[in-house]
Residue frames as qw, qx, qy, qz and C-alpha x, y, z in Angstrom:
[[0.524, 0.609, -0.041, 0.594, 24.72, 50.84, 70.80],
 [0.391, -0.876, 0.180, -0.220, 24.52, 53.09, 74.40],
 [0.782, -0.568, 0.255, -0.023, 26.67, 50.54, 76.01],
 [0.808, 0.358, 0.175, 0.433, 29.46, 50.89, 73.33],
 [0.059, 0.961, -0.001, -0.270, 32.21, 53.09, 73.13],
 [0.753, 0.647, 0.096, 0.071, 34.21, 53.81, 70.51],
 [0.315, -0.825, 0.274, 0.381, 38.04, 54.31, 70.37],
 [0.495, 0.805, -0.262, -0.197, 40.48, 54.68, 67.48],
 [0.887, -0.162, 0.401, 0.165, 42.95, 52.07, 66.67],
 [0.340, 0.658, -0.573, -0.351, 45.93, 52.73, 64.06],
 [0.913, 0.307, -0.236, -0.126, 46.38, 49.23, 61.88],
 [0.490, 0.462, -0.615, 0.410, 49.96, 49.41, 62.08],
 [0.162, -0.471, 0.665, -0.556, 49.06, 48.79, 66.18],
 [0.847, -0.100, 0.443, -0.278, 47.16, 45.46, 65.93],
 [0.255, 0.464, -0.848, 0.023, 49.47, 42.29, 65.26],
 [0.425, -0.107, -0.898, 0.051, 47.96, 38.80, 65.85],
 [0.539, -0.608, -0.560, -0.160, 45.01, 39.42, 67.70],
 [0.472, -0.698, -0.173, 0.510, 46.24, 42.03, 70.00],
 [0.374, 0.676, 0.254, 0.582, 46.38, 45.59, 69.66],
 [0.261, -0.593, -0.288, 0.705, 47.19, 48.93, 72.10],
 [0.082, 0.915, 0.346, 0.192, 46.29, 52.42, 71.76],
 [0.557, 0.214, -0.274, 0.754, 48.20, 55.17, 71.57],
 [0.303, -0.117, -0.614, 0.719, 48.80, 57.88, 74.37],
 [0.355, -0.085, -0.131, -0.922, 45.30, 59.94, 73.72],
 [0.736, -0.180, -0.459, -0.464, 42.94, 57.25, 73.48],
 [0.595, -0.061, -0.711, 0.369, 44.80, 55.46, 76.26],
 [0.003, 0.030, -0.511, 0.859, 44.51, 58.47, 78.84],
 [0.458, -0.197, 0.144, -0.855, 41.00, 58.83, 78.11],
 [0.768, -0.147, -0.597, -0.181, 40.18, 55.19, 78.61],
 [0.600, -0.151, -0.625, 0.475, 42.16, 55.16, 82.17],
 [0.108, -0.170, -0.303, 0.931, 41.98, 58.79, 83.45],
 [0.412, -0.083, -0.044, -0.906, 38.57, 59.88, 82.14],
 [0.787, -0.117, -0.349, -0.495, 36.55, 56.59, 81.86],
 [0.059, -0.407, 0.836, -0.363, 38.64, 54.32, 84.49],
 [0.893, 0.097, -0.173, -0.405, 38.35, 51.44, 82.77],
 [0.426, -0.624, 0.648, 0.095, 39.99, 48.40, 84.36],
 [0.115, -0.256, 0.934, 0.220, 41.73, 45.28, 83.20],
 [0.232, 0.134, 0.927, -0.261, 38.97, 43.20, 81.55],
 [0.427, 0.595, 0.443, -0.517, 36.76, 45.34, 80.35],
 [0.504, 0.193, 0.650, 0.535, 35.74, 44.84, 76.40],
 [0.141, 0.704, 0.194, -0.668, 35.70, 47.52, 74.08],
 [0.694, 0.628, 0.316, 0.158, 35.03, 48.86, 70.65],
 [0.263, -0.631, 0.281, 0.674, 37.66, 49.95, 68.48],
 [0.659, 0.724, 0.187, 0.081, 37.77, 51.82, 64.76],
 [0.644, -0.070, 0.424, 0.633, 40.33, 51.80, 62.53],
 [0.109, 0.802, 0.156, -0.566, 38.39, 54.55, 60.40],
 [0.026, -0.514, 0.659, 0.548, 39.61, 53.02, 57.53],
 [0.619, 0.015, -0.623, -0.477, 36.48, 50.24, 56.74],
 [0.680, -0.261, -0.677, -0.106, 36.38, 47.79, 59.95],
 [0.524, -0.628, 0.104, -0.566, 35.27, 47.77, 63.89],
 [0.632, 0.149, -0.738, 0.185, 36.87, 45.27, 66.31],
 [0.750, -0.574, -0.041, -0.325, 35.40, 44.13, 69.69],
 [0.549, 0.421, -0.616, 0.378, 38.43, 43.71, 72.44],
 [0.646, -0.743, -0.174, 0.008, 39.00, 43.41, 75.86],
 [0.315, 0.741, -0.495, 0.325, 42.04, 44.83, 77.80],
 [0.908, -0.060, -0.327, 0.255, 44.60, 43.04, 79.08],
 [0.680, -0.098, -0.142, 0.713, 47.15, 45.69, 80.15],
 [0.099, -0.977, -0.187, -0.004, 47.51, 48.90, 81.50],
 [0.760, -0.143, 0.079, 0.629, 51.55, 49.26, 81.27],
 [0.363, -0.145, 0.163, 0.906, 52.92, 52.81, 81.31],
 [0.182, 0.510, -0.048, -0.839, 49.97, 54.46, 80.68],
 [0.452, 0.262, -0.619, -0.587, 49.14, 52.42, 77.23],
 [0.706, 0.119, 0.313, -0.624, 46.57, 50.91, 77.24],
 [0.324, 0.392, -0.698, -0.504, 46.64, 47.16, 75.19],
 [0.589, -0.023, 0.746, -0.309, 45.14, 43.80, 74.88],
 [0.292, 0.038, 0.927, 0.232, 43.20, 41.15, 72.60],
 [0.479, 0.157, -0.200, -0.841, 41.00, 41.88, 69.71],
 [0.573, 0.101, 0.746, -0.323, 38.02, 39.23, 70.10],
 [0.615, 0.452, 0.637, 0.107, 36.03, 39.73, 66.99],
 [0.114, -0.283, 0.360, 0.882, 36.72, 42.04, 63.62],
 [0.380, 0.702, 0.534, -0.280, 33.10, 43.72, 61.95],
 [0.373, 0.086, 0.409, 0.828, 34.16, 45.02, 58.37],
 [0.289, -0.313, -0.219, -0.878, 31.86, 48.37, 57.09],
 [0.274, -0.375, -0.676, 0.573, 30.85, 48.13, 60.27],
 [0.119, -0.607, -0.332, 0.712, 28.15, 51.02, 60.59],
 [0.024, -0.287, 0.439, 0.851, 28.32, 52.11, 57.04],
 [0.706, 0.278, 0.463, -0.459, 25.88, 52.11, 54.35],
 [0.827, 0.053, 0.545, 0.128, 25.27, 50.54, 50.90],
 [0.364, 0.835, 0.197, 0.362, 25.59, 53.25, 48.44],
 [0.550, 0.037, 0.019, 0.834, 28.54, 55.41, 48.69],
 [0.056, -0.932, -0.353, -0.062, 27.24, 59.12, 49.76],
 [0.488, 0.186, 0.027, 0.852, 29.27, 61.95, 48.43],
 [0.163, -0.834, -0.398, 0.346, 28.43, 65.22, 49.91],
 [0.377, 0.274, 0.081, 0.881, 28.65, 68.84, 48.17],
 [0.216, -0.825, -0.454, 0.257, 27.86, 71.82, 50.40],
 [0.302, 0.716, -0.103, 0.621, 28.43, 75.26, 49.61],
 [0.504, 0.048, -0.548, 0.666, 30.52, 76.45, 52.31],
 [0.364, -0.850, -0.311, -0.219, 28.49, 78.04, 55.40],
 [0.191, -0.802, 0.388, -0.411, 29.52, 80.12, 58.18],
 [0.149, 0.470, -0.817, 0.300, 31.88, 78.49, 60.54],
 [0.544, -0.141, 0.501, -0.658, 29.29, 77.35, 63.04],
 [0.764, 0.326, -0.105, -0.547, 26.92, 76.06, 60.21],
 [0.538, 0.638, -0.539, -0.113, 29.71, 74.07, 58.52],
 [0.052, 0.251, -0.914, 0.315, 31.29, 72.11, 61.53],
 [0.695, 0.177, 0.559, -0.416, 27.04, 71.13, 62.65],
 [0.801, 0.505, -0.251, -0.202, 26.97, 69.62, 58.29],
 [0.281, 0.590, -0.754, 0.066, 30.13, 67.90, 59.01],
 [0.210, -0.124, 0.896, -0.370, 29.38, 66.19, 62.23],
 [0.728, 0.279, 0.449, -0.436, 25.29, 65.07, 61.00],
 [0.707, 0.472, -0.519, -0.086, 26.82, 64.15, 57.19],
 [0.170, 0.419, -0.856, 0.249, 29.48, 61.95, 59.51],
 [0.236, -0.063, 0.884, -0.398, 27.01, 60.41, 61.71],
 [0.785, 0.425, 0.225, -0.391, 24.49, 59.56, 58.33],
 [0.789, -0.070, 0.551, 0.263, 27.20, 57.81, 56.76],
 [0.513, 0.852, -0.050, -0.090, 28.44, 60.09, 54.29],
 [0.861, 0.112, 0.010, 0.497, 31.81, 58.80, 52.50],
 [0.585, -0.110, 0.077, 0.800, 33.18, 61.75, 51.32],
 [0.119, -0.894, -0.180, 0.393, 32.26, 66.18, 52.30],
 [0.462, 0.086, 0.315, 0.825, 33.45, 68.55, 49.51],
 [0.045, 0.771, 0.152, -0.616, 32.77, 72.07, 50.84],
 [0.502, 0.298, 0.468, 0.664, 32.08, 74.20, 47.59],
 [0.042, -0.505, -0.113, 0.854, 32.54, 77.66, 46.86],
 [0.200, 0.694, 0.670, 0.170, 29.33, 78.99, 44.77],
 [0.132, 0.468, 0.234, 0.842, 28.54, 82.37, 43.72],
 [0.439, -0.627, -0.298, -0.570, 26.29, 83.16, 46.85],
 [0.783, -0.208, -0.391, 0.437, 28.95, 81.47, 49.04],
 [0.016, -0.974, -0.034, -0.224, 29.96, 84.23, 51.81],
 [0.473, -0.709, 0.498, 0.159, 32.88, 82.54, 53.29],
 [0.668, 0.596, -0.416, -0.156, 35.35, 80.84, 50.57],
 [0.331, 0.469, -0.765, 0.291, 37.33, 78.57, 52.91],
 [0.745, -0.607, -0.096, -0.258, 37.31, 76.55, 55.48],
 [0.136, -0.624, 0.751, -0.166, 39.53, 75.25, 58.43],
 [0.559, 0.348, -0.736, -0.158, 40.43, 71.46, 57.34],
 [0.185, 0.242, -0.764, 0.569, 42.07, 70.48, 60.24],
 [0.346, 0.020, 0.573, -0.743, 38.97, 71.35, 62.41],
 [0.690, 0.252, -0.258, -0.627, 36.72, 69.97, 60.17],
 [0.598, 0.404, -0.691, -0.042, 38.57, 66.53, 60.12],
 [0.156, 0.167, -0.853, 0.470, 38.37, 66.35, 63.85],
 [0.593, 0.071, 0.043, -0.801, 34.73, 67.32, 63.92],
 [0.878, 0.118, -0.331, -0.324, 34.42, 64.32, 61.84],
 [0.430, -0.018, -0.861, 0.271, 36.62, 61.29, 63.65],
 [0.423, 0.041, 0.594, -0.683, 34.53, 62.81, 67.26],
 [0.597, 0.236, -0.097, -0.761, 31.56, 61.97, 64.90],
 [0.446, 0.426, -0.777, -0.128, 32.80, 58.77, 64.36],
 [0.267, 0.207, -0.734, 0.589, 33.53, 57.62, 67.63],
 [0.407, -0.014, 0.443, -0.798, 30.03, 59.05, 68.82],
 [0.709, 0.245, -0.010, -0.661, 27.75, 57.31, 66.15],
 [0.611, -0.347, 0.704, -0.106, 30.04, 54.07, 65.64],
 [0.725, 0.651, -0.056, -0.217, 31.19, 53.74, 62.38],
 [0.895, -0.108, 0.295, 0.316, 33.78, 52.35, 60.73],
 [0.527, 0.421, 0.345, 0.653, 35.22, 54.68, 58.07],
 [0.187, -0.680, -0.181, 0.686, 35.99, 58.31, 58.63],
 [0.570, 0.769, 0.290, -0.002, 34.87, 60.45, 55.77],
 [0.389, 0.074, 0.111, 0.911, 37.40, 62.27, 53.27],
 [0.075, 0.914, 0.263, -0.301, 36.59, 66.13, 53.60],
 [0.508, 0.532, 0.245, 0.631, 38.01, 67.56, 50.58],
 [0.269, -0.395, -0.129, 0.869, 39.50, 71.24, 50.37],
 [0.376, 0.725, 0.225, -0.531, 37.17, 73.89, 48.86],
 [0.369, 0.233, 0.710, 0.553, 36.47, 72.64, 45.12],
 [0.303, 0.297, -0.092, -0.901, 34.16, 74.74, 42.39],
 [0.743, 0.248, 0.430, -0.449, 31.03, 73.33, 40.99],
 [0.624, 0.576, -0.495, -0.187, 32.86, 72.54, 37.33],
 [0.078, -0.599, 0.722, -0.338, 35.39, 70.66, 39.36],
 [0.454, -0.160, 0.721, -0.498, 33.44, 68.61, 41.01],
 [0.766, 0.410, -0.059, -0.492, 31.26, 67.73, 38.09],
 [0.395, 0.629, -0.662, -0.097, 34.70, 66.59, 36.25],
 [0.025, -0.280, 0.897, -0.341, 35.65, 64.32, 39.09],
 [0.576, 0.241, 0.570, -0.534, 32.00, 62.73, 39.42],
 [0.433, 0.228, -0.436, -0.755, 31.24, 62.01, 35.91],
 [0.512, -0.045, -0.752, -0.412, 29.55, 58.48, 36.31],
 [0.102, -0.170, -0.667, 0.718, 28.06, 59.44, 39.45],
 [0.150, -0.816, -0.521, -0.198, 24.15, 60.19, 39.61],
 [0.146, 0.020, -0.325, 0.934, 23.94, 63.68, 40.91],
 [0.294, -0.730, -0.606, -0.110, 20.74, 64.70, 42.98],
 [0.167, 0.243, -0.282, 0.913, 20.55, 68.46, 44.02],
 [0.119, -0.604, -0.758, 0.215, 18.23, 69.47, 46.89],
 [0.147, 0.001, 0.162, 0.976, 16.03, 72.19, 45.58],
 [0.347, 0.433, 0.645, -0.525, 12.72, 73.72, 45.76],
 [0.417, 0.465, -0.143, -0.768, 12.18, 73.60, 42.83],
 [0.123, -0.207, 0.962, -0.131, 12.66, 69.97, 42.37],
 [0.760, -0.091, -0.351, -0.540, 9.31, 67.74, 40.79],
 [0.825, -0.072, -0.559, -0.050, 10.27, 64.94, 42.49],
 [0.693, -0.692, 0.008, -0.203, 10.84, 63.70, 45.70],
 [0.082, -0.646, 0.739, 0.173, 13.68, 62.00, 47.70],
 [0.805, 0.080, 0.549, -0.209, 11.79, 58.49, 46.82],
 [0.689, 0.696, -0.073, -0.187, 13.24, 58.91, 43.24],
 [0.098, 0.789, -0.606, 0.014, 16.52, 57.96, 44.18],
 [0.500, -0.181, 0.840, 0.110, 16.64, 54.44, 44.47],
 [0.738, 0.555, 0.359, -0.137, 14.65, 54.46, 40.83],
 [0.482, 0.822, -0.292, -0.079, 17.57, 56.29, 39.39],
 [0.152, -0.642, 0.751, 0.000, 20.81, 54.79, 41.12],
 [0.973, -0.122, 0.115, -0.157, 19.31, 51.12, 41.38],
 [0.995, 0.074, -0.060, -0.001, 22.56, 49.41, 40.43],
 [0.332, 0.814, -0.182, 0.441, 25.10, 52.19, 40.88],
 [0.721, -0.194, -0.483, 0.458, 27.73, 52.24, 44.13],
 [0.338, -0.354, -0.337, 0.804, 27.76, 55.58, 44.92],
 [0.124, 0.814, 0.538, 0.180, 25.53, 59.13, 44.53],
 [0.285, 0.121, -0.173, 0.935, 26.69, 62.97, 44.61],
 [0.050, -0.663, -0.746, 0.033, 24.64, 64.52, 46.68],
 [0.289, 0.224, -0.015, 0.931, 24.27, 68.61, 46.45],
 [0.217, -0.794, -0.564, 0.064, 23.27, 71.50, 48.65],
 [0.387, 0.685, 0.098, 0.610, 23.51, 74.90, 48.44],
 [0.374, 0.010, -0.537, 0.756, 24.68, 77.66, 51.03],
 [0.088, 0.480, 0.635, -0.599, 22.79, 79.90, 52.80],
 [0.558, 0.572, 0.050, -0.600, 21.38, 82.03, 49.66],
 [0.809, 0.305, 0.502, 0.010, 20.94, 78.66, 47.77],
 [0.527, 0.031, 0.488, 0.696, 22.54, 78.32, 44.46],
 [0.211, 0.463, -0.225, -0.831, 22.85, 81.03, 41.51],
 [0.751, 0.521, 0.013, -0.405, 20.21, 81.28, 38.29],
 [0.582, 0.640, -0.478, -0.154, 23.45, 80.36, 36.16],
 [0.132, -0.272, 0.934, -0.189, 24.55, 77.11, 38.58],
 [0.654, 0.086, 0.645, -0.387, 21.32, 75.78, 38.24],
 [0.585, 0.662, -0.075, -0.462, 21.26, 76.13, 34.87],
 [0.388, 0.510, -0.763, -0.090, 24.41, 74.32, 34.61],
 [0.387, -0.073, 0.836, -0.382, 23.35, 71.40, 37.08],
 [0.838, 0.321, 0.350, -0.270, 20.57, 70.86, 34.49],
 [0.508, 0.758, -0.292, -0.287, 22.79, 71.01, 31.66],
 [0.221, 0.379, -0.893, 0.100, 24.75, 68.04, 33.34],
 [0.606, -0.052, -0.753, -0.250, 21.99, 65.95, 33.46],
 [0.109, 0.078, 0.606, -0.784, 21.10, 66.91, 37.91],
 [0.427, -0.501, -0.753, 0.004, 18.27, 65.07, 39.70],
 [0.008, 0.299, -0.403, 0.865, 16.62, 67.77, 41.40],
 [0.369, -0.564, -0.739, 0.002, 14.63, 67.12, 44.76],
 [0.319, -0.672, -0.073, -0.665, 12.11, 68.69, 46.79],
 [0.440, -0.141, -0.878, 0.123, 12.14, 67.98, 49.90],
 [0.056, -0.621, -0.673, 0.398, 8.85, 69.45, 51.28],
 [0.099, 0.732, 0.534, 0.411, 6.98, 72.56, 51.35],
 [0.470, -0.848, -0.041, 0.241, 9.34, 74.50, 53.46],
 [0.422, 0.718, -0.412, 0.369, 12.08, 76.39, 52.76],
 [0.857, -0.358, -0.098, 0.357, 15.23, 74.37, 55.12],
 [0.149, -0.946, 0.253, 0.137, 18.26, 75.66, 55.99],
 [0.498, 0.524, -0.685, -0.089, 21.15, 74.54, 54.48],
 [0.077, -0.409, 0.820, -0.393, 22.35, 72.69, 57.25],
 [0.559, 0.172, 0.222, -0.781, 18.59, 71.71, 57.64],
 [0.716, 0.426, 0.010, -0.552, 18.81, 70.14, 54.76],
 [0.278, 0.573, -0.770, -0.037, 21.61, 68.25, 54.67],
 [0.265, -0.148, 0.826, -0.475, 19.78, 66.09, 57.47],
 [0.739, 0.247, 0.127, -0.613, 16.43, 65.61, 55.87],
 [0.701, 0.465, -0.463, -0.278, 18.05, 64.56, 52.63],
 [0.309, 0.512, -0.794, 0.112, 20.43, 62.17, 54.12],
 [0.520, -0.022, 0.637, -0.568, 17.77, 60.72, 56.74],
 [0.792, 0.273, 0.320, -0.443, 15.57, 59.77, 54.26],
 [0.882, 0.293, -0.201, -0.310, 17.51, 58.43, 51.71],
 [0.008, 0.352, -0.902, 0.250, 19.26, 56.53, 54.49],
 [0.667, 0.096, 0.672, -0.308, 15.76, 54.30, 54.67],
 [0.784, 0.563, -0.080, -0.248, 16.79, 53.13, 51.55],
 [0.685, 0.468, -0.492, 0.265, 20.43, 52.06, 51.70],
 [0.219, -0.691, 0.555, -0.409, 21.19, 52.08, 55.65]]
């Protein structure tokens, strides 16, 4: 994977085996990485598939040539991984974006909780956080990051979705998830912000029917925790 790098590719710019790049990806292939004629790279589409090229042309700056081979869910895993994070500080929030992107989370839906000190976030930055994230770890599919939802909300829109929340209070581990999902395509996974969810969210999480795990004998940080969980129950479905 070291000896890969990763550049973006709009669809609408590959046409019979041959594709070009537009004027971003092009400069940093010629002016930062001065790559010549010949040399084969990886491109994502960030939409499901990877494609192994070589270039042919350097014309005006743009950068184009021949796609060799074409790797669908390239990079991805088998189980659809939905992320809910109450919204951290700014810092916090863009490091959960970029490690949820480079553990193969589908789709990031920042939520605003009762314990939540910031109530927004900035999209935009978020969105680029995640394609870099892309590009670094060599995936195929850039995640949807949703705009700040409420826990009801989210429920609604999930409804035949296991939901696993990571809590210390949790009986069970993360090994329980493949026992519940076995045949299922995708999982919601929840974590709380920095002063972890409220008495009267958990209460509702059980009341909809929420898998809660432990995941140790430490109190994590959010952020902390977004990695654990998503590490481990990536040695199950990566």
């Amino acid at each position: 994977m070291l000896d890969k790098i990763f550049f973006f590719v709009n669809t609408k710019n590959i046409s019979n085996k041959q594709f070009f790049l537009n004027e971003q990806e092009s400069y940093h292939l010629i002016k930062v990485l001065r790559k010549p004629i010949g040399t084969e790279i990886w491109l994502v589409d960030g939409i499901g598939s990877v494609y192994c090229g070589t270039i042919q042309n350097m014309q005006d700056d743009i950068v184009s040539g021949q796609i060799l081979e074409v790797f669908p869910k390239y990079g991805e895993n088998k189980i659809q991984i939905n992320l809910g994070i109450g919204i951290l500080k700014k810092d916090k929030m863009n490091f959960v974006v970029e490690k949820a992107t480079e553990c193969g989370v589908k789709e990031i839906i920042p939520l605003v909780l009762d314990k939540c000190i910031k109530r927004d976030v900035n999209l935009a930055r978020l969105i680029k956080i995640s394609k870099s994230a892309v590009k670094q770890c060599g995936r195929s599919v850039v995640p949807s990051i949703h705009r700040p939802n409420n826990l009801k909300e989210l429920l609604n829109t999930y409804i035949n979705t296991s939901i696993f929340v990571c809590h210390e209070s949790g009986d069970n581990g993360i090994d329980i998830v493949p026992k519940i999902v076995q045949k299922q395509s995708n999982i919601l996974l929840l974590v709380g912000p920095e002063g972890d969810f409220s008495r009267e969210e958990i209460d509702f999480l059980n009341n909809h029917s929420a898998n809660f795990i432990n995941l140790g004998n430490r109190r994590l940080r959010s952020e902390t925790a977004v990695i654990a969980a998503l590490s481990q129950i990536n040695l199950y479905y990566d």
